[in-house]
C-alpha positions in Angstrom: -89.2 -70.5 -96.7 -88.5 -67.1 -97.8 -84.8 -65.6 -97.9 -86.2 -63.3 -95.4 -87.2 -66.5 -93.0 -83.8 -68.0 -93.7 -82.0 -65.1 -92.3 -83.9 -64.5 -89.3 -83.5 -68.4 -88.6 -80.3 -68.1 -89.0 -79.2 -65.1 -87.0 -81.1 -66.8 -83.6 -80.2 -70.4 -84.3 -76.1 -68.9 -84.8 -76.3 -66.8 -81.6 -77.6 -69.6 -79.9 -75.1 -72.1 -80.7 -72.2 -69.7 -80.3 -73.4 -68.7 -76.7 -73.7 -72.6 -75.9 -70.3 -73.7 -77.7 -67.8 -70.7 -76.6 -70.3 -68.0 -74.6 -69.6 -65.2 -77.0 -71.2 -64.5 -79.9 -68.7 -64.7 -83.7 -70.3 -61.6 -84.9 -73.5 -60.5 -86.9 -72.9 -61.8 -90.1 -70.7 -65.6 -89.1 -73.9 -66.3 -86.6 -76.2 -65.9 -89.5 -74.1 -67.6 -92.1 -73.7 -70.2 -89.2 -77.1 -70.7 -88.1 -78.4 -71.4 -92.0 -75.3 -73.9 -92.2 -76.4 -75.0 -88.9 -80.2 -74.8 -90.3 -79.0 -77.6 -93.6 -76.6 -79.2 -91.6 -79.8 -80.0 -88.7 -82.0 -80.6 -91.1 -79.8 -83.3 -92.7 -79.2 -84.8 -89.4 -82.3 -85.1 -88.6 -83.5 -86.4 -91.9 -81.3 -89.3 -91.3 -82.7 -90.1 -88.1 -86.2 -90.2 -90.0 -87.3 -87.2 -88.1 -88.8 -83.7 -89.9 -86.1 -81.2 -90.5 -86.9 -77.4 -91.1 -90.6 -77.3 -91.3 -91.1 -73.3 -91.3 -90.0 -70.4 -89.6 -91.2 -72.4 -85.6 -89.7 -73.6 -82.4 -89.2 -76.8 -83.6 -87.0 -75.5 -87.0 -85.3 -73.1 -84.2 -84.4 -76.1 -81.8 -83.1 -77.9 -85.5 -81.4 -75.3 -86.4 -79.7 -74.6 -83.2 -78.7 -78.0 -82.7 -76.8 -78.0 -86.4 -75.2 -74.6 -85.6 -73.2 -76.1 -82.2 -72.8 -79.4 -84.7 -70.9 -77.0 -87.1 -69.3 -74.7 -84.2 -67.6 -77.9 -82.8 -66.7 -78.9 -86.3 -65.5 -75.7 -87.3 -63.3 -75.8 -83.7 -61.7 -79.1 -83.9 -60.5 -78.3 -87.5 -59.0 -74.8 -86.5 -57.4 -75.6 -83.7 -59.4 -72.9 -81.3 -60.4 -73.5 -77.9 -63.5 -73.4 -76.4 -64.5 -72.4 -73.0 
C-alpha cells in the first residue's frame, strides 16, 4: 500500500474507533496516527488468529483497522488514566 493509502486508512479507521470508544473524535492528525497504529496493531491481531490482516485499501482492511484502532484507544485509556463515556 502506498503512503497515500495508509493515510486515508488511517484517518477513517481513527475516527471510527474514537466515535465507538469515547463519541468524539481526538483530532485530525491523533485519528490518523491512531488508525495506522490501529491499522499494524489489527493486522498483528489478526495474523495471530491465522486470519488475513491489511489486504489493500477495502472494507475488510477498514473493519481491521478499525478494530486495532479501539484496541489501541482502550490501551491508550487504561494507561492514562482518562475516562471514557
Amino acid at each position: 500500500m502506498s503512503i497515500i493509502s495508509w493515510i486515508i486508512l488511517g484517518l477513517i479507521a481513527g475516527f471510527i474507533g474514537s466515535k465507538i470508544v469515547n463519541k468524539q473524535g481526538q483530532g485530525l492528525l491523533l485519528d490518523v496516527a491512531l488508525g495506522v497504529v490501529g491499522a499494524i496493531v489489527g493486522g498483528v491481531i489478526f495474523s495471530f488468529f491465522g486470519a488475513t490482516g491489511i489486504t489493500g485499501l477495502n472494507i475488510y482492511s477498514m473493519i481491521v483497522a478499525i478494530i486495532g484502532s479501539v484496541v489501541v484507544l482502550w490501551v491508550y485509556h487504561a494507561v492514562s488514566g482518562r475516562q471514557t463515556s
